[in-house]
N, C-alpha and C positions, 0 to 999 in steps of 0.2 A: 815492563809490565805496567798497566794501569789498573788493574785490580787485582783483588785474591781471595781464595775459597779456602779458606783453612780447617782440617778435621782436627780435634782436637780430643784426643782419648784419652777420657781420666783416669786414673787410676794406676796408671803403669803398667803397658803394654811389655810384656817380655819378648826381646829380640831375639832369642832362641827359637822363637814357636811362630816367630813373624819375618823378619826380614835379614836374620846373621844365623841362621842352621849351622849345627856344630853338625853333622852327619857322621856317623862309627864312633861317638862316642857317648858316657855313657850319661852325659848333663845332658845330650837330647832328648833322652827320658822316651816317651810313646807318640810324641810328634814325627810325621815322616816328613821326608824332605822333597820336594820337587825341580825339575830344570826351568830354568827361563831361558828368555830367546837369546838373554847374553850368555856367550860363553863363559861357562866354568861357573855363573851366579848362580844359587839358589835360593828360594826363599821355601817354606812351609806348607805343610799341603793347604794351609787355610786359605792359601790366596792361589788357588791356580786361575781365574781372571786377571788379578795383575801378573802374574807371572809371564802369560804371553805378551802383556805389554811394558814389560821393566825396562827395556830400554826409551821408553818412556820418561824415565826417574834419574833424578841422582839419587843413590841408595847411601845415605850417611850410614855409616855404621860404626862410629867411633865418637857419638856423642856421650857425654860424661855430666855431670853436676856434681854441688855441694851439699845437700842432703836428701836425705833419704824418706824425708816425712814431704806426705802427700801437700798439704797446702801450702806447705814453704816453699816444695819443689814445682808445685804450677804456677806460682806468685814468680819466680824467678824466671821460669823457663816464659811464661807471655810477658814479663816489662824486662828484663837484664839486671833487674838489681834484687838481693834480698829482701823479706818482708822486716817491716819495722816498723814502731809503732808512729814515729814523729810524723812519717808521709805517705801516701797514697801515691804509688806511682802509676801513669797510664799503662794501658795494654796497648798491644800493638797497633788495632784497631781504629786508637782514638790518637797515638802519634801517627798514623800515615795519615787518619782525617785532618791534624792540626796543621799539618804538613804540607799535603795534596791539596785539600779542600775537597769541593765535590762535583761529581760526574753532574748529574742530573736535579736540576732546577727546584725536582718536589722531594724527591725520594732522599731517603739520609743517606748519609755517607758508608754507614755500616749498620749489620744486623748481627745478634750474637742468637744464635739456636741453642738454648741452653743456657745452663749458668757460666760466668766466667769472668773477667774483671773488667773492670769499671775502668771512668777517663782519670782515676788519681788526680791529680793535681791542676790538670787541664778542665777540669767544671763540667758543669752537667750538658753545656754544650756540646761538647764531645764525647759522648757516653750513645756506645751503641746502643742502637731499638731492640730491647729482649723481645723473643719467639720460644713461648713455652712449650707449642708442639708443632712441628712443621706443616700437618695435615689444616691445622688450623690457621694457620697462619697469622695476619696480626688481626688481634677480637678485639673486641667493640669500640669498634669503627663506626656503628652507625646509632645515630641519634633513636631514643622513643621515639614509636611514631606521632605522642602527642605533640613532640617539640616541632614546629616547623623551623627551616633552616632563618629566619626571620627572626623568630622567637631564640636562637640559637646564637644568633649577632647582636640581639638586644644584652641575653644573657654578659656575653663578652665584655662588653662595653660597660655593662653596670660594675665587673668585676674588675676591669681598667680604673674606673672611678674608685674605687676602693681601696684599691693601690695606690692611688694616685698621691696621697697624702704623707703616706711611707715613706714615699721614693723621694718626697721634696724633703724629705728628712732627713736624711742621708741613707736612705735605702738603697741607691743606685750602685751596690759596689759590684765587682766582677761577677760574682756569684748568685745574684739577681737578677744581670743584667744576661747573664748564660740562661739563667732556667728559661725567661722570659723568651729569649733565641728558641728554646727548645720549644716552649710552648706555642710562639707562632709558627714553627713549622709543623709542627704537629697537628695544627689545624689545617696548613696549606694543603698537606702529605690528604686527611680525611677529605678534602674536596676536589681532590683529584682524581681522574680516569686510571694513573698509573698505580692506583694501589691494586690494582686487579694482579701489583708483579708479585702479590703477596699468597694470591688463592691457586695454589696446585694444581685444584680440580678443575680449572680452566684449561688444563691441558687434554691433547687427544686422550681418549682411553687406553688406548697402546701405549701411548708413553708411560704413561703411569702406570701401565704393567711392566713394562719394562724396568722402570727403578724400582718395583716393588711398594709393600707396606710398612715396609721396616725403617725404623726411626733413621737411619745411615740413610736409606733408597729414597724416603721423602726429603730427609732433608738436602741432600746431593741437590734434588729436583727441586727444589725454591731455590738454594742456591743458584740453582744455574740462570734459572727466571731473572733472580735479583739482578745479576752479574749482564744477564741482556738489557736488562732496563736501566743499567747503568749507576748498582747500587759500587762501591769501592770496594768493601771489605767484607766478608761474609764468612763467622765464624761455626763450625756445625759441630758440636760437644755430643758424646750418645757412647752408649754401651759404658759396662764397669770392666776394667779391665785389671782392678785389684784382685789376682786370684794366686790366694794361698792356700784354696781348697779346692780338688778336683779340678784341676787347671786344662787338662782337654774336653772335659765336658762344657766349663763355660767359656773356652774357645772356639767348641764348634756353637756357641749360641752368639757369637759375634764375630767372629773377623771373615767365615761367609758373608756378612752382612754388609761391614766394611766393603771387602773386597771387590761383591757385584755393585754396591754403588758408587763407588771410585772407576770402576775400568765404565762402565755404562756414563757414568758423567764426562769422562776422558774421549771416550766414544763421542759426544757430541760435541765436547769444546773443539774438537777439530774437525767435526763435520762441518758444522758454522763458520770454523775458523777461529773464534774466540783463543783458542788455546796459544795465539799469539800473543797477544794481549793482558790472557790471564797465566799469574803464578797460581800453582795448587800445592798444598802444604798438607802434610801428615804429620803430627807429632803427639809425643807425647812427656810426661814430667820424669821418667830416669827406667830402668829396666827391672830386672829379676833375677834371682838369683839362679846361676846356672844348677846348681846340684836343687834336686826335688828336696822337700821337707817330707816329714812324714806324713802328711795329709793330701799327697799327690799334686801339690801345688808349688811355686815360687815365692820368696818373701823378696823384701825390697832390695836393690842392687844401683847405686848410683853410679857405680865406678863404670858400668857402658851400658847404653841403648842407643838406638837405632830409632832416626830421621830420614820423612823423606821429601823430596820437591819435585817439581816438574812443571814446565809450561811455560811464559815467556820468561825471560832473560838468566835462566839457568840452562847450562850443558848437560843433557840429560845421554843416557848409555850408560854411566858410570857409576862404580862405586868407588865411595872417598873413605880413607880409612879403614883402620880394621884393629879385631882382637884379636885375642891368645885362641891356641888351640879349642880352650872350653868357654870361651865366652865371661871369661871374670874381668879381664882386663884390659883398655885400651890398648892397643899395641905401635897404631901409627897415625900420625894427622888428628890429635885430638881435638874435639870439638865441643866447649860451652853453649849454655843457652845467650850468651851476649854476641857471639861469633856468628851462631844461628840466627840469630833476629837480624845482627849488622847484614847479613848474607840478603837476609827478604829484603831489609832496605835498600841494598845495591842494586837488585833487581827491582823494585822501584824506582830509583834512580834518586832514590834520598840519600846525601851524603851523610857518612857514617858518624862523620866529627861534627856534625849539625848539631848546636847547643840549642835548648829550648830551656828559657828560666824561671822555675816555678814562682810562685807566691811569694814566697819567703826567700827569691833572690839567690837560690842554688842552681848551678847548673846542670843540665844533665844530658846523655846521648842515648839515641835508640839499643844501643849495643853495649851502653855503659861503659863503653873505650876502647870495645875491643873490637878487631879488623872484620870487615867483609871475607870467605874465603872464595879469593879469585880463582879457585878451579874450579868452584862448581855455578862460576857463570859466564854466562855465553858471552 
């Protein structure tokens, strides 16, 4: 793989109602269950779009963590390590750009759709371009119309000059020397044609019916733009998936959503052919509790949820792992969020023992030491 579209759903998606159905019993609670085109797999009625396409996927079902609270467990599940107060560790995002480097001459390395983490330790150089809503893509890009682009390189230069004084001071250390990296490409990125990979609405009008309105369907579709224009990393965060109340009501108000813009983006990575090229990631930070609560909802459940991938350098058909009868416990092939990540680097072709040493002369690896899992790559 040379790039990847990652969805990333906050909140804690429950595996029961999404991709590990318990069917005939009675933690399935009022979710029905549907066939997919693999034998014996089912998944939820929420995704009968993916469903025809599961063989598609590796259906992780045997993912697990170390806690149960929501930012501890997204902090772990995007860098491999615990949250803590001494360091800032990168997200995925910003070690395959430290990594990789980049496709494309103007455009960054990665875009993050949503909130989500930062380059840690690695500097503001590698810190993906936030997109606060996908329709809008990335805003103000363009100058007042009083500034001529003249008056705009005068400005530059006067604030070079101001700097300039700093830097002979000892201002020139790593973290200067990044933002400034940021800041010139950030003007390259505004003076170039290819930021048009930013604006949706350059797309036919059918497409853009096709993925819909919905925060998943737009943003699927800049993703995919980015990913032709040859952006690396492309994180797409949307919908709440903390639900401890009324849990099929605000399921049917998201994973329709999910669903039709994952199988319609799948639809074109391999109409183009991309889908060689590109890994695509669905995750989320730990599961739910298979028995309902009294409020018709789930409360947190870290002990399993459910991962999935698909696209270049994964063996897609299968499902890895699995739980008990009712969905409380791993049962086979367990898998960490540091196994998970090692897994996306192998299908980059980033080795897993790859040290990178921060600031302070610590080493560290994308997976935090733990193995790639070689079944579920091609």
């Amino acid at each position: 793989a040379k790039q990847v579209i990652y969805f990333y759903l906050p909140g804690a998606m429950s595996h029961l109602d999404s991709f590990d159905p318990k069917p005939g019993t009675a933690e399935q609670g009022e979710t029905a269950v549907i066939d997919t085109n693999i034998d014996g797999v089912k998944f939820s009625e929420f995704f009968p779009e993916m469903s025809k396409i599961a063989s598609d996927f590796a259906i992780i079902r045997s993912m697990n963590t170390q806690t149960g609270a929501h930012e501890q467990a997204r902090y772990l599940m995007r860098t491999s390590y615990k949250q803590i107060a001494s360091i800032k560790h990168p997200t995925m995002a910003s070690w395959v750009h430290k990594v990789n480097g980049q496709i494309s001459p103007t455009l960054p390395p990665s875009v993050q759709i949503g909130n989500g983490e930062g380059p840690g330790y690695l500097g503001a150089k590698y810190a993906p371009v936030p997109i606060g809503s996908p329709d809008r893509g990335l805003e103000n890009t363009k100058s007042p119309s009083y500034l001529a682009e003249t008056q705009f390189d005068k400005r530059m230069k006067l604030s070079s000059a101001f700097d300039r004084q700093f830097k002979t001071k000892g201002g020139q250390t790593t973290a200067v020397q990044n933002y400034d990296t940021l800041y010139a490409d950030a003007i390259k990125l505004l003076k170039s044609e290819e930021l048009k990979a930013f604006d949706i609405r350059q797309e036919p009008a059918e497409v853009q019916k096709r993925y819909g309105s919905t925060r998943f369907g737009q943003g699927a579709l800049l993703a995919r733009r980015l990913v032709e224009y040859g952006v690396q990393f492309v994180e797409i965060n949307g919908g709440n998936w903390d639900m401890h109340n009324d849990l099929r009501d605000r399921f049917l108000a998201v994973g329709p959503e999910l669903d039709a813009a994952v199988a319609t983006l799948m639809e074109d990575l391999k109409t183009s052919g991309l889908i060689d090229s590109t890994l695509v990631v669905i995750a989320t930070e730990f599961g739910r509790k298979p028995n309902m609560n009294v409020n018709a909802g789930r409360d947190h459940h870290p002990a399993a949820y459910s991962c999935l991938l698909a696209g270049a350098g994964i063996k897609a058909g299968q499902v890895y792992g699995s739980t008990d009868e009712e969905g409380y416990y791993v049962m086979e092939d367990g898998v960490e969020p540091g196994g998970f990540n090692a897994t996306i680097a192998a299908a980059l072709g980033i080795p897993h023992d790859l040290e990178i040493i921060s600031p302070e002369g610590r080493p560290f690896k994308i997976g935090n030491g733990e193995a790639p899992i070689e079944k579920l790559l091609a």
